[in-house]
C-alpha positions as CSV (number, residue, x, y, z in Angstrom):
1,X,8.9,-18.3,25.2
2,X,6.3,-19.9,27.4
3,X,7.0,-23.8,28.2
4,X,4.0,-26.4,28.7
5,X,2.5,-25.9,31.9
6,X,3.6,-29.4,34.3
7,X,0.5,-31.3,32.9
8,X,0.3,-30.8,29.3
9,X,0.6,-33.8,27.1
10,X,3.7,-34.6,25.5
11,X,4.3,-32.7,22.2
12,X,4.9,-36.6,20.4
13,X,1.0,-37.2,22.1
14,X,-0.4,-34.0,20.4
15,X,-2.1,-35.4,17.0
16,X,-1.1,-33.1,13.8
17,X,-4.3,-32.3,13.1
18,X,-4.2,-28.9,11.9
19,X,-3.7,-27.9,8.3
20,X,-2.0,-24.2,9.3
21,X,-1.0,-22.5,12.8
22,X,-0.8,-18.8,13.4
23,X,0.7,-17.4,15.9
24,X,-0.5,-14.0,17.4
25,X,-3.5,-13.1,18.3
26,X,-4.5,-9.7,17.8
27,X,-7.0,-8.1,15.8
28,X,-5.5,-9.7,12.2
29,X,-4.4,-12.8,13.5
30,X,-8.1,-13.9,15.5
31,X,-10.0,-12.5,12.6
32,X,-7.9,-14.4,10.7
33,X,-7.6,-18.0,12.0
34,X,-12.1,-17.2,12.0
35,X,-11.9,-16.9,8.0
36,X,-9.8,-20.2,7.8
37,X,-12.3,-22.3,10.3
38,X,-15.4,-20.7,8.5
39,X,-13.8,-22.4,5.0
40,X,-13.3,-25.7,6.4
41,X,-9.7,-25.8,7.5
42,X,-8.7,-26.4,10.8
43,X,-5.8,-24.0,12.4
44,X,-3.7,-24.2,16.0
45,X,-3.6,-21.4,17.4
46,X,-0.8,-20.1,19.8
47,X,-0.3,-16.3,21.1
48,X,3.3,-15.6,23.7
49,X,0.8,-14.3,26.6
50,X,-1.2,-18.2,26.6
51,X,-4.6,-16.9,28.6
52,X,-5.1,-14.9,25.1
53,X,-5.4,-18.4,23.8
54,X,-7.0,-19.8,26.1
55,X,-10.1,-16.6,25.9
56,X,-9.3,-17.2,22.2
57,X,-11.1,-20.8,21.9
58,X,-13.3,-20.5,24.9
59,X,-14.9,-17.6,23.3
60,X,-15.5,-16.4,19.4
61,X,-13.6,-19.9,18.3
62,X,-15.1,-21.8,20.9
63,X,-16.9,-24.5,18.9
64,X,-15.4,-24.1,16.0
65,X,-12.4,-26.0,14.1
66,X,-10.0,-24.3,16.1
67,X,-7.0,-25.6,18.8
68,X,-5.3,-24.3,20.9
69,X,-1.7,-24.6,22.0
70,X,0.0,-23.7,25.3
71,X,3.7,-23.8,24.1
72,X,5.5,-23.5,20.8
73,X,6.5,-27.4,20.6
74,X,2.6,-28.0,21.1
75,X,1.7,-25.9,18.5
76,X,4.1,-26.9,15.6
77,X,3.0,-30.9,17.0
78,X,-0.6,-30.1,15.8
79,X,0.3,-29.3,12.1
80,X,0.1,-31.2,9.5
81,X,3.2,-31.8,7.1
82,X,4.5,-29.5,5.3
83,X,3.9,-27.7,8.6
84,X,2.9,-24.1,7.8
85,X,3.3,-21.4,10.6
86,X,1.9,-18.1,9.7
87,X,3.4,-15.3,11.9
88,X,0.9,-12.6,12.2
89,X,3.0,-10.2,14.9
90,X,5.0,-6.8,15.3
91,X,6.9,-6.7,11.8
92,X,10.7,-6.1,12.6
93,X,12.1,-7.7,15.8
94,X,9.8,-9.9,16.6
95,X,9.3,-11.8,13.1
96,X,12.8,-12.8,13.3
97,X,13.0,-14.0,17.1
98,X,9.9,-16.1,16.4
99,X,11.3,-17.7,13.5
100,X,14.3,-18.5,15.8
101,X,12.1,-20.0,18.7
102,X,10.1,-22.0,15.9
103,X,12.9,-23.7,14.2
104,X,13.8,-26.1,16.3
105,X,11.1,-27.9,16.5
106,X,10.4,-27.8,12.5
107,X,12.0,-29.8,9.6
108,X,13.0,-29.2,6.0
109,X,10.8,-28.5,3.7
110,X,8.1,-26.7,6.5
111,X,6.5,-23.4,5.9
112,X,7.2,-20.4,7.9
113,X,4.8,-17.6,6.7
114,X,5.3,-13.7,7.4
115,X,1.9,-12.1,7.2
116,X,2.7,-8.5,8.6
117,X,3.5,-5.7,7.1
118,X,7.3,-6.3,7.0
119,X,9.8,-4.5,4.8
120,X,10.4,-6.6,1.9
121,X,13.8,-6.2,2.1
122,X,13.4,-8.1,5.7
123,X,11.4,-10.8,3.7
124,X,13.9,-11.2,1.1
125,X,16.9,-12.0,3.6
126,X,14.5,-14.7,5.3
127,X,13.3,-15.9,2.2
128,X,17.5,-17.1,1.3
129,X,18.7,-17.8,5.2
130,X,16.0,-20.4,5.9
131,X,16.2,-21.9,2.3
132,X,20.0,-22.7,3.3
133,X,18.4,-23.9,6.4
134,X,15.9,-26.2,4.3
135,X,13.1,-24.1,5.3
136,X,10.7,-22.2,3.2
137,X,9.6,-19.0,3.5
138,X,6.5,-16.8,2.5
139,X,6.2,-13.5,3.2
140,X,2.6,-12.0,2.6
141,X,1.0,-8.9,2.3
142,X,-2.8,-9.1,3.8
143,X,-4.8,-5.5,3.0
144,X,-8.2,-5.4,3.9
145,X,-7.9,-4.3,7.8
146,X,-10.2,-6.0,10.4
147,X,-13.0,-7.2,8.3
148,X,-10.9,-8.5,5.2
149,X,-9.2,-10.7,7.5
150,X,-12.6,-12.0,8.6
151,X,-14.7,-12.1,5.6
152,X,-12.2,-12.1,2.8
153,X,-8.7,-10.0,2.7
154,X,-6.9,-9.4,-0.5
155,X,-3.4,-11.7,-0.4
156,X,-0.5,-10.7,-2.0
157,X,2.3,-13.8,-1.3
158,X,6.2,-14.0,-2.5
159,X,9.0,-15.6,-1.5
160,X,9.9,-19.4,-1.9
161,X,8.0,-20.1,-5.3
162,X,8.7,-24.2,-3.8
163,X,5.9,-23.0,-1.1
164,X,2.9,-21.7,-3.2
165,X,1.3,-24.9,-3.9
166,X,1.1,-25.8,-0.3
167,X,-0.4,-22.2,1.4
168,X,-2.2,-21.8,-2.2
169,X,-5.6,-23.9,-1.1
170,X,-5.6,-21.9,2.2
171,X,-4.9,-18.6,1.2
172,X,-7.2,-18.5,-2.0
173,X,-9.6,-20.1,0.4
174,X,-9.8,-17.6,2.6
175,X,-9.1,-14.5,0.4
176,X,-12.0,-12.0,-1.3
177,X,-13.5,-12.6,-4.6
178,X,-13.9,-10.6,-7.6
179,X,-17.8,-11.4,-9.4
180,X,-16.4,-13.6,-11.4
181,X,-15.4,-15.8,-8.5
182,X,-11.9,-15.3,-9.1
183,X,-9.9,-14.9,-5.6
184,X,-7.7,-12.0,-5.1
185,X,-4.9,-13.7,-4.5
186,X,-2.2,-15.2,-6.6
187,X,1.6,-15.7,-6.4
188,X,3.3,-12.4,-6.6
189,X,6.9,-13.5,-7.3
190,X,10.4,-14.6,-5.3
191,X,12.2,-13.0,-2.2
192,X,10.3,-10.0,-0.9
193,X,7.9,-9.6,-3.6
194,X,4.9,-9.9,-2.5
195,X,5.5,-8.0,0.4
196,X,6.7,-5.2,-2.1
197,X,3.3,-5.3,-3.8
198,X,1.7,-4.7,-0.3
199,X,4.1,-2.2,0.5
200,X,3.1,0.0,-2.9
201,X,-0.8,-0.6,-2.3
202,X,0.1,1.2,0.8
203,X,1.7,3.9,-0.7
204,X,-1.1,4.0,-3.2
205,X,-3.6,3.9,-0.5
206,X,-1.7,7.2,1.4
207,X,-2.4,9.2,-2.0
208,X,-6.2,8.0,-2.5
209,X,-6.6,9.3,1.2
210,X,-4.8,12.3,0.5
211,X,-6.6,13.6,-2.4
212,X,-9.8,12.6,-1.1
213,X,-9.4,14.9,1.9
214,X,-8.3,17.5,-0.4
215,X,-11.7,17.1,-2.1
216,X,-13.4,17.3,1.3
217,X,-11.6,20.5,2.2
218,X,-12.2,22.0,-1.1
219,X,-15.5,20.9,-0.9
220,X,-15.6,22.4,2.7
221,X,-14.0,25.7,2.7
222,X,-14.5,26.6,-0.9
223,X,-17.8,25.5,-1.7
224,X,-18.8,26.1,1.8
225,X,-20.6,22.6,2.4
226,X,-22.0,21.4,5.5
227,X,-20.7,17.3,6.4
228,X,-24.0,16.1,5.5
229,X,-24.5,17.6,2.2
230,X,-20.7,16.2,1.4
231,X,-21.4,13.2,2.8
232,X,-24.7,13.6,-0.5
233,X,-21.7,14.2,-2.8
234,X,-19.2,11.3,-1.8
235,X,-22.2,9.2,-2.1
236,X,-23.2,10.3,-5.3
237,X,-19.7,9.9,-6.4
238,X,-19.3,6.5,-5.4
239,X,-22.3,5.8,-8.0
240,X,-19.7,6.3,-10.6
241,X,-16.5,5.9,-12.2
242,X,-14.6,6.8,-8.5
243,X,-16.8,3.7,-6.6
244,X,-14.5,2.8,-4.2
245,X,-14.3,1.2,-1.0
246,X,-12.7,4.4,0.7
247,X,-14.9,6.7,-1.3
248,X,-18.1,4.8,0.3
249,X,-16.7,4.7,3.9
250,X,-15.7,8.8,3.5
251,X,-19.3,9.1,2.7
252,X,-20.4,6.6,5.5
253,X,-17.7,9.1,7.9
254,X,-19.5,12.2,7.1
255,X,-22.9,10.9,8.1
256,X,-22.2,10.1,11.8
257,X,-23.2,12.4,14.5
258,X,-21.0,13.3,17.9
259,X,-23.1,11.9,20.3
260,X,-21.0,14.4,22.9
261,X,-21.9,17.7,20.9
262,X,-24.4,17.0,18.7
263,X,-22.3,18.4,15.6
264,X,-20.7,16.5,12.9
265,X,-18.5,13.8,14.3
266,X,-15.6,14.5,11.5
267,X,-16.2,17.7,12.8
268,X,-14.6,16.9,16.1
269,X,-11.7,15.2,15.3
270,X,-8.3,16.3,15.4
271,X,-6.6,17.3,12.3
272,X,-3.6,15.4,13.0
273,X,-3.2,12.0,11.4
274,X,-0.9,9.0,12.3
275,X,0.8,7.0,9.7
276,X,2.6,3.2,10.2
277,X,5.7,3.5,8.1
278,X,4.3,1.5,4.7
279,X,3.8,5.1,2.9
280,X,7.4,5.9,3.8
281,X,9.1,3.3,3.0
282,X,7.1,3.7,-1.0
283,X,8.5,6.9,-1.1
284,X,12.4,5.5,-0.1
285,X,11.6,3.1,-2.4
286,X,11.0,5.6,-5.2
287,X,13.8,7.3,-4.6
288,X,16.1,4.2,-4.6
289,X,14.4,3.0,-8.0
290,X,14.9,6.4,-9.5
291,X,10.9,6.0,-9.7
292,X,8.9,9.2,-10.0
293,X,6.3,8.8,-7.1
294,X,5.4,12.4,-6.0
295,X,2.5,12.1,-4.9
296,X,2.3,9.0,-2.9
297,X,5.2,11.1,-0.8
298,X,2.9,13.9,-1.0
299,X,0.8,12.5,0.7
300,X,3.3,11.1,3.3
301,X,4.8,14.9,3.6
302,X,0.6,15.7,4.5
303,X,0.3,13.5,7.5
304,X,3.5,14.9,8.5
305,X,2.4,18.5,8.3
306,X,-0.6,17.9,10.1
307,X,1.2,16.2,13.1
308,X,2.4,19.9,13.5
309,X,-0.8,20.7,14.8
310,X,0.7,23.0,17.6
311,X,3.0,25.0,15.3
312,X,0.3,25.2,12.5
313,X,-1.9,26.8,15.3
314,X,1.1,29.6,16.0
315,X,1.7,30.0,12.5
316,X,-2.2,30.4,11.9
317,X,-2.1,34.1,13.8
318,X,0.9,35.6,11.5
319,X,1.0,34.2,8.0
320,X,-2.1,34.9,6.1
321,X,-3.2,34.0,2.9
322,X,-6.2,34.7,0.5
323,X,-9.8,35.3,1.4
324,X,-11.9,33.2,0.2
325,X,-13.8,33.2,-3.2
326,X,-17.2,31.5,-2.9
327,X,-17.7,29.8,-6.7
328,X,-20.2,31.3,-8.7
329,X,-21.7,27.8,-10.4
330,X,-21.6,25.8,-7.1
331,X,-22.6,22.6,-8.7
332,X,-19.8,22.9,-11.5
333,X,-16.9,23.2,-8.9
334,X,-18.5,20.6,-7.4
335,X,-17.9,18.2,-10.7
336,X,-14.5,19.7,-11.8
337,X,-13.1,18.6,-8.0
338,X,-14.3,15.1,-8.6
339,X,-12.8,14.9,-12.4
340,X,-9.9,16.3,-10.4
341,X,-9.7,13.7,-8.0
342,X,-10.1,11.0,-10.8
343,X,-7.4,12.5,-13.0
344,X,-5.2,12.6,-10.1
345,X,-6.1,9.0,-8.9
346,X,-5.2,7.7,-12.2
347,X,-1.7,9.6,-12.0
348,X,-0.6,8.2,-8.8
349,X,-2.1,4.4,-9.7
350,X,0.2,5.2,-13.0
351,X,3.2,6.1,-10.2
352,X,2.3,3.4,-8.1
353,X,2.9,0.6,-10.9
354,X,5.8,2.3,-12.6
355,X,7.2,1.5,-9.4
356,X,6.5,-2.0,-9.5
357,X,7.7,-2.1,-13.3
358,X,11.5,-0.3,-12.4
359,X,12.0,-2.2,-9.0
360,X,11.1,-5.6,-10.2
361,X,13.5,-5.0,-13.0
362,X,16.2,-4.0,-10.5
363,X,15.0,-7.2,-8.4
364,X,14.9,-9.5,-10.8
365,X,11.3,-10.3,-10.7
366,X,8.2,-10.7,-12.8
367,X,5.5,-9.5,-11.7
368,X,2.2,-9.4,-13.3
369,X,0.6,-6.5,-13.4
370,X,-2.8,-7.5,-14.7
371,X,-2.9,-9.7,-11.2
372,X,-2.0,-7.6,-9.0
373,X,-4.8,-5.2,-10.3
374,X,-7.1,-7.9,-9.8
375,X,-5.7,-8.8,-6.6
376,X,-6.3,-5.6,-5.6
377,X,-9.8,-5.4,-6.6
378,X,-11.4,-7.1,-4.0
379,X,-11.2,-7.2,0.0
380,X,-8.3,-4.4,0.1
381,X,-8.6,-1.0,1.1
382,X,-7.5,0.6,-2.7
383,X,-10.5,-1.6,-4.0
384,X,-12.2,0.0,-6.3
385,X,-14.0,-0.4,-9.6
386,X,-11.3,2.2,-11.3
387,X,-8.9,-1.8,-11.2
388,X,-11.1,-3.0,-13.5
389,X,-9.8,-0.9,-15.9
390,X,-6.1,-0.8,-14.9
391,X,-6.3,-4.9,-15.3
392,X,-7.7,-4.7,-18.8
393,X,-5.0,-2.0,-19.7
394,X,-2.4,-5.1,-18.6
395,X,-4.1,-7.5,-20.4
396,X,-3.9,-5.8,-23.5
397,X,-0.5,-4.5,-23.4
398,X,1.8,-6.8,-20.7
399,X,4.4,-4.8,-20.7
400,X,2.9,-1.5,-20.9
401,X,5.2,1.2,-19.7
402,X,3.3,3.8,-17.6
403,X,-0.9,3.1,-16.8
404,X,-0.8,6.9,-18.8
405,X,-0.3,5.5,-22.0
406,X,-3.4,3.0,-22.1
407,X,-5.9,4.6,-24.6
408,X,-8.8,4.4,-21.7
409,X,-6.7,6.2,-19.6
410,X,-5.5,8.7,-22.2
411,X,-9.2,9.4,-22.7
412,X,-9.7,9.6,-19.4
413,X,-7.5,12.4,-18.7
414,X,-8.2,14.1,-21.7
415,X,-11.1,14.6,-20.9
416,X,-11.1,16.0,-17.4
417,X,-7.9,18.0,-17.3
418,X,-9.1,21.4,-18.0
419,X,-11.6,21.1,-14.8
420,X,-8.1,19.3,-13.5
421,X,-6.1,22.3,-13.9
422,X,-8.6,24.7,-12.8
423,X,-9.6,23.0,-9.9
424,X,-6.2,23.2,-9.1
425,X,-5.5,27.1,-9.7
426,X,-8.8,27.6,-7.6
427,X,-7.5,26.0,-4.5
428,X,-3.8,27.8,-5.0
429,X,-6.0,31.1,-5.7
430,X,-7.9,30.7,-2.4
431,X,-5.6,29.5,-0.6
432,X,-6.4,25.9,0.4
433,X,-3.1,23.4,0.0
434,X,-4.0,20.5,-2.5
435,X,-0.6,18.6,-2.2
436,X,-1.3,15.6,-3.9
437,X,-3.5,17.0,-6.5
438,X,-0.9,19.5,-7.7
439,X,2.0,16.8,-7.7
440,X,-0.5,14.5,-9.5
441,X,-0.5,16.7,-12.0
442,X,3.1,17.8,-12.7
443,X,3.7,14.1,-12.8
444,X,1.5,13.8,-15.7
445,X,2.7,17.2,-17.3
446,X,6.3,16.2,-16.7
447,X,6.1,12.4,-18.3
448,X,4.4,14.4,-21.1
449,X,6.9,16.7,-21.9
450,X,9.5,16.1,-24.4
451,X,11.9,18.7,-23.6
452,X,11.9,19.2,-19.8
453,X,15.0,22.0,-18.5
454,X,17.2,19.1,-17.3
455,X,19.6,20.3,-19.6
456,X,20.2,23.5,-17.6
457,X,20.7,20.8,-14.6
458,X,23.0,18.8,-16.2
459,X,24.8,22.1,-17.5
460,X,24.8,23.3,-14.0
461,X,26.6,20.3,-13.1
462,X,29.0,20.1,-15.5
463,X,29.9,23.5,-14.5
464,X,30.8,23.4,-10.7
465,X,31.3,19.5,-10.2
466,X,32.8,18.5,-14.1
467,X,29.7,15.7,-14.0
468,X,29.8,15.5,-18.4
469,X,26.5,15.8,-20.5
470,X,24.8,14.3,-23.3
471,X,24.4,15.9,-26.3
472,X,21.3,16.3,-28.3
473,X,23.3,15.8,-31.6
474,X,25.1,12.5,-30.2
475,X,24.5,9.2,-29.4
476,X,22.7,8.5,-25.9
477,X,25.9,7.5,-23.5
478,X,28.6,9.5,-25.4
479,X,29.3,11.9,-22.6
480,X,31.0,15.4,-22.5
481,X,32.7,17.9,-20.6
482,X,33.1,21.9,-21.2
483,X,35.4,23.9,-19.7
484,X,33.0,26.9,-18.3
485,X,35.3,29.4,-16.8
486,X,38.7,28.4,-18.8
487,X,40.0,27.3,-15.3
488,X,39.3,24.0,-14.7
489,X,40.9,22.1,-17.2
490,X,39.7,18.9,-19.3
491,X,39.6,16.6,-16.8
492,X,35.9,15.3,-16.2
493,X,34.3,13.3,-12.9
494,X,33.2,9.9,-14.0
495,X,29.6,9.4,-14.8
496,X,26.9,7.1,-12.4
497,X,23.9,7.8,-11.4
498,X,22.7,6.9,-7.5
């Protein structure tokens, strides 16, 4: 950690003036500490390499009601008790060996804040080690990239509920607004929760990206469209029931000209995207919840396939698929991808909360659904008009089981799924891979089906491994074991499920 330079003032000198810190000053954290000064509050401001600070309030804060700290004991001196320090660094490593450098020179009942994109199983093991240090702890998810941060970021907190009233202020200050004025952000709920939210609107956000590159391809090779004139159909699109924030910037995307080539600028870049972790960690999640999340993983699995950009090229010159089949009524392929893209939208928003619904249960948490939709709605990447919806469907049924079962989204579906399902066959029929489309809809075709061939699983198991079934003429946990081959006796393998 960097010590005062030989002529800073004394840390008992310094006057707590500040109603928050942050340390780190990258793109989130700058843009940041800007959104609290430009709402009245004044912040300190501390990064490890100190000339960032110093370039920090000499240049966009300069002027504004922003300080500056050269050391760690300087910068918790300028806060103002409860002191609140809000981490915005590296999640992993580096939250924790901040929080250790910090400590000592904070006092019980200050506020250490975690506004990264941490696991929230990280946050939920600092949330109960500095509470038996006296010490609360917030960790927070902040969506809304580079210009929520500055102009209004949708906050998701959690962690020590004995915090909230002191950050709440701040951080519904600074956070974006729904039209009704309401701020998207609210307390989430204890340990990691909130970070858990953040975590799923990332996973959620990896399937909306997904699918709406599957539209562009379909829209691409299929339909045989030129950027611009999909660039025309994103924006028209966006007019409607799909307006969204990443729907708009897709369209904005498909617009921009190479100024190298002349050509398309999507039209230059590599097919091979990155990912952070956040998508990954939804599926785990998923898995670990006995959740159903297909095509939020989907849609992890994607970016992974196209990091094989080398292979994929080799593979290109010996396995071959269909020609392709230009459509006959353009214009009505054209609508039945974009009812496909909503059908499947509302199946992995319906994933995305069941989610929510099964781990908070496992957790211990409420959550509230309805909140987090509206949360959601503004300043976050996933915002989109479609929350609206999801928040009434909350409001009118709290403890609604799966998004599915709301009678707008029952219409919904009902009334796209034949241009769902043949959008579908159309890309498997010409050969263009629709990932999280397909799994979008065998999630909603599985939680619809009564009777799904489990039984032959469960049969299977019983058979090689002894693992007992349920009957369909018995109670639900009465469990029973068949001796298949009339070798293996009557002796069964307890029951559990991972």
């Amino acid at each position: 950690m960097t010590q005062p330079s030989a002529d800073a003032p004394a840390a008992s000198a310094v006057p707590p003036v500040a109603d928050i810190g942050v340390i780190g000053l990258a793109v989130m954290g700058e843009n940041l500490i800007l959104n609290m000064a430009s709402k009245g509050f004044t912040v300190a401001a501390f990064n490890r390499t100190v000339s960032k600070v110093t370039a920090f309030t000499e240049g966009r804060a300069k002027g504004l009601t922003i300080v500056g700290a050269d050391s760690l004991e300087n910068f918790v001196a300028l806060l103002k008790r409860p002191r609140k320090v809000m981490l915005m660094v590296k999640a992993g490593a580096a939250v924790d060996e901040f929080i250790s450098h910090v400590k000592p020179f904070l006092e019980p009942g200050d506020i250490i804040i975690d506004g990264g994109n941490s696991h929230p199983a990280d946050s939920t093991r600092r949330t109960k080690e500095l509470s038996s240090e006296g010490l609360l702890f917030i960790g927070t998810g902040v969506s809304g990239g580079e210009e929520g941060a500055l102009t209004g970021p949708s906050i998701m907190p959690g962690g020590n509920p004995l915090a909230w009233e002191a950050v709440k202020p701040i951080f519904q200050g600074i956070a974006a607004r729904v039209d009704d004025g309401t701020p998207c952000c609210d307390w989430v709920g204890e340990e990691g929760a909130g970070h858990f939210v953040k975590m799923v609107h990332n996973g959620i956000e990896y399937a909306d990206m997904q699918m709406i590159a599957e539209s562009y391809h379909l829209l691409r090779d299929v339909a045989s469209l030129s950027a611009p004139q999909i660039a025309e159909v994103f924006a028209e699109w966006n007019r409607g029931e799909l307006n969204s924030y990443l729907i708009e910037i897709t369209a904005d995307i498909l617009t921009k000209t190479d100024d190298k080539t002349g050509q398309p600028l999507v039209d230059v870049i590599l097919d091979a995207a990155g990912q952070k972790g956040t998508g990954k960690w939804t599926s785990v999640a998923a898995l670990d919840a006995g959740s159903p999340a297909a095509t939020i993983t989907e849609a992890v699995y994607a970016r992974a396939m196209s990091a094989l950009k080398e292979e994929r090229m080799a593979a290109s010159h010996f396995l071959k698929g269909p020609e392709v089949t230009p459509p006959t009524d353009q214009a009505a392929f054209i609508e039945g991808v974009r009812q496909a893209l909503y059908a499947s939208k509302i199946a992995a928003y319906a994933q995305g909360f069941q989610l929510l619904r099964l781990s908070a249960q496992d957790a211990g948490w409420t959550l509230d659904f309805g909140a987090i939709a509206l949360m959601w709605r503004g300043g976050c990447i996933i915002r989109a008009q479609f929350l609206d919806r999801i928040k009434e469907a909350y409001d009118a049924q709290r403890d609604l089981p799966n998004l599915l079962l709301a009678p707008y989204f029952q219409d919904a579906v009902q009334g796209v799924q034949t241009a769902w399902r043949q959008t579908i066959a159309a890309a498997a029929v010409n050969g263009i891979p629709t990932p999280a489309f397909a799994s979008a809809l065998a999630y909603y075709d599985g939680y619809r089906t009564a009777k799904l061939p489990a039984n032959i699983l469960q049969a299977q198991r019983d058979y090689f491994g002894a693992h007992t079934y349920e009957r369909t003429d018995g109670p639900r946990g009465e469990f029973h074991h068949t001796n298949w081959t009339g070798r293996g006796g009557e002796t069964a393998s307890s029951t559990y499920n991972v």
